[in-house]
N, C-alpha and C positions, 0 to 999 in steps of 0.2 A: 504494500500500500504506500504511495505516495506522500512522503512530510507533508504536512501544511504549514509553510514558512512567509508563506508572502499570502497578505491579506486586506482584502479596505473593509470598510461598516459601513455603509449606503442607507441614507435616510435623509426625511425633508427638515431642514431648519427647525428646529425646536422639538427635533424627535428623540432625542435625549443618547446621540452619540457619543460626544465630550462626555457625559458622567456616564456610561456604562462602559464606554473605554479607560478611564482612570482604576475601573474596579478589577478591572478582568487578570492583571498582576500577569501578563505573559513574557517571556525574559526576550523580548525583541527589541527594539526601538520603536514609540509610535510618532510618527511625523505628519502633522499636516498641513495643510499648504500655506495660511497663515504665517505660522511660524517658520516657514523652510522662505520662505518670501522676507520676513523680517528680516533673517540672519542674511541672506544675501544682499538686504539692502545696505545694512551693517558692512559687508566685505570691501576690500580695499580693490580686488578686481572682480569686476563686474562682467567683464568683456565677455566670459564663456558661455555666459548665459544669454549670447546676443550672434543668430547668424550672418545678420548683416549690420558690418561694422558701422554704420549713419549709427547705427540705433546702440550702439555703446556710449551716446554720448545723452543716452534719457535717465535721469538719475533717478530710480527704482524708490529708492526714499521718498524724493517729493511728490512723486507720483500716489503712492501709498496714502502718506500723510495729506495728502489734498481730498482723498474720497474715489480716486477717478479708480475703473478700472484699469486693473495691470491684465496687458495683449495676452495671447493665449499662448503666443510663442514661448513669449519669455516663461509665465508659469510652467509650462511643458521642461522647459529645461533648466530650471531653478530644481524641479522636482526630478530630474534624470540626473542632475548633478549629487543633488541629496542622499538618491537611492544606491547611487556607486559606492557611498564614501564605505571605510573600512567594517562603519558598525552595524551596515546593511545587510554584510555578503552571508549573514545565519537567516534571514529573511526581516519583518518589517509591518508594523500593521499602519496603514492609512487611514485618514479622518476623514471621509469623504472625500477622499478624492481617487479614481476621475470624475470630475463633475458633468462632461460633456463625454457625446460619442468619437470625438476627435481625440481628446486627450486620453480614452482608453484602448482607441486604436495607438495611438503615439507611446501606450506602456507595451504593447504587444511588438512592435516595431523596432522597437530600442531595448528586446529581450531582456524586461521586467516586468512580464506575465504573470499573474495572479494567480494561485494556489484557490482562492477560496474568495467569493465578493459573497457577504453576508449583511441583507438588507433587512434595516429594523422599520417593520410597519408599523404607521401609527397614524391612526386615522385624524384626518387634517380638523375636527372642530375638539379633538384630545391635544392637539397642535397647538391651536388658537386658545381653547382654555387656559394652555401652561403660562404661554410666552405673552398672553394678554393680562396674566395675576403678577406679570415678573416684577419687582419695585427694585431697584437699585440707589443705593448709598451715592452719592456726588462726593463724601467726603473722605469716608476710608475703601468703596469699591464693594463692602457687601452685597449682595444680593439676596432678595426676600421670595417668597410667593404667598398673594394674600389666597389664591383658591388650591392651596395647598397645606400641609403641615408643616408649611417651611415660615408660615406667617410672621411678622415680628412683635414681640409681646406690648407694646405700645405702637398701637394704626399709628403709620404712616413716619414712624422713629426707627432710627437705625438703632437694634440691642447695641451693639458698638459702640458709637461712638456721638449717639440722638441726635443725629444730623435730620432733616426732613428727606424721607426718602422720594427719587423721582421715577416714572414709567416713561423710557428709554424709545423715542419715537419710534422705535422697528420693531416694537413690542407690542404697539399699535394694533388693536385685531384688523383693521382695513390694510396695513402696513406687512401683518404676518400673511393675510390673505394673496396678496400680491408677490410675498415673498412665496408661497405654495405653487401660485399657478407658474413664476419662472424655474423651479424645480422639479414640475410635472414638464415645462417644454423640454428644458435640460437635460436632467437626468434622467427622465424615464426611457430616453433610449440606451442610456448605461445599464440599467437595469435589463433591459429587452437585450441587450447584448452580451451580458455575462449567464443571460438566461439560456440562450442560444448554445454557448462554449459548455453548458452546462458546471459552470461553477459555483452557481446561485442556489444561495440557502434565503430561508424568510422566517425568522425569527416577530413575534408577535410584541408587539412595543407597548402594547396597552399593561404588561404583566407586572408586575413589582422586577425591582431590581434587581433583589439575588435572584429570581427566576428566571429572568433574562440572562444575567451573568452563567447561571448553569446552562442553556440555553447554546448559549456559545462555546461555553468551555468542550461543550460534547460536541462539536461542530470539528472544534480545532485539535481536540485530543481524541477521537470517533474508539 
């Protein structure tokens, strides 16, 4: 039977990727684009991440920090630079990404094919509940949920540090709404495509946490 070393988590914004990947304790690296974007903006050379040299001269930083999107190029190869380096070659789990059916033909191409794409379903108004209760800290960065057990013991105070907590405009249910339907054009052909290669597992999002967590763990250790 085949290791399973190389692996993403597929799901729409606010499907609860980021914390059931923190829980899951697998001895790989998990990288996701974000952060593999950051560090390279951080890097003193820039250039490898750039096929045509005009475009070594867009400083990935101020691009970032302005809001704008960063080209799909460069993401493509910010994340093929990432996947080489030395603490990759035991394999890797990803955060959503590929996000497009471009970028997960561009991992099959540049022979960093997937082991395993495991997408956590979660139906879009479980979606909108979460990411519509979310309250966030402006002072020390906590994060709250009032339609959750995550509530903070005085409405609308950070336990912290009782700052007035704020709801984060893309937390917006019309805001989370918008952000579903570009994840249905998006990704659902990454999905349709790892369905295809038969790599695709579907793990139930609606579950509690350790049950998802076991969930996975029997995916990646069968």
């Amino acid at each position: 039977m085949k290791r399973i070393r190389k692996i993403t988590i597929l799901g729409a914004p606010g499907a609860g990727k980021g914390t059931l990947i923190q829980k899951l304790g697998l001895n790989i690296p998990t990288i996701s684009t974000s952060a593999s974007l950051r560090a390279a903006a951080e890097s003193s050379d820039k250039s490898s991440f750039f096929q045509d040299k005009d475009e070594g001269a867009i400083n990935l930083k101020e691009l970032m920090s302005s809001g704008q999107l960063v080209p799909n190029e460069i993401v493509q190869n910010v994340m093929k630079e990432r996947l080489n380096k030395d603490d990759c070659k035991n394999g890797y789990l990803l955060d959503g990404f590929p996000r497009t059916l471009e970028q997960a033909k561009f991992m099959d191409e540049n022979n960093l094919g997937l082991d395993l794409a495991i997408l956590l379903d979660t139906k879009s108004e479980t979606i909108i509940e979460r990411m519509s209760g979310r309250r966030t800290c402006p002072t020390c960065g906590a994060v709250y949920n009032v339609n959750t057990d995550q509530k903070p013991k005085v409405d609308g105070k950070c336990d912290k540090c009782g700052a007035d907590l704020i709801q984060r405009k893309d937390d917006d249910p019309e805001i989370v709404k918008k952000r579903l339907s570009v994840y249905d054009k998006d990704t659902r052909p990454v999905v349709d495509y790892y369905q295809k290669k038969g790599i695709l597992k579907t793990i139930d999002g609606s579950k509690s946490l350790p049950d998802m967590v076991k969930d996975v763990l029997s995916l990646v250790n069968p």
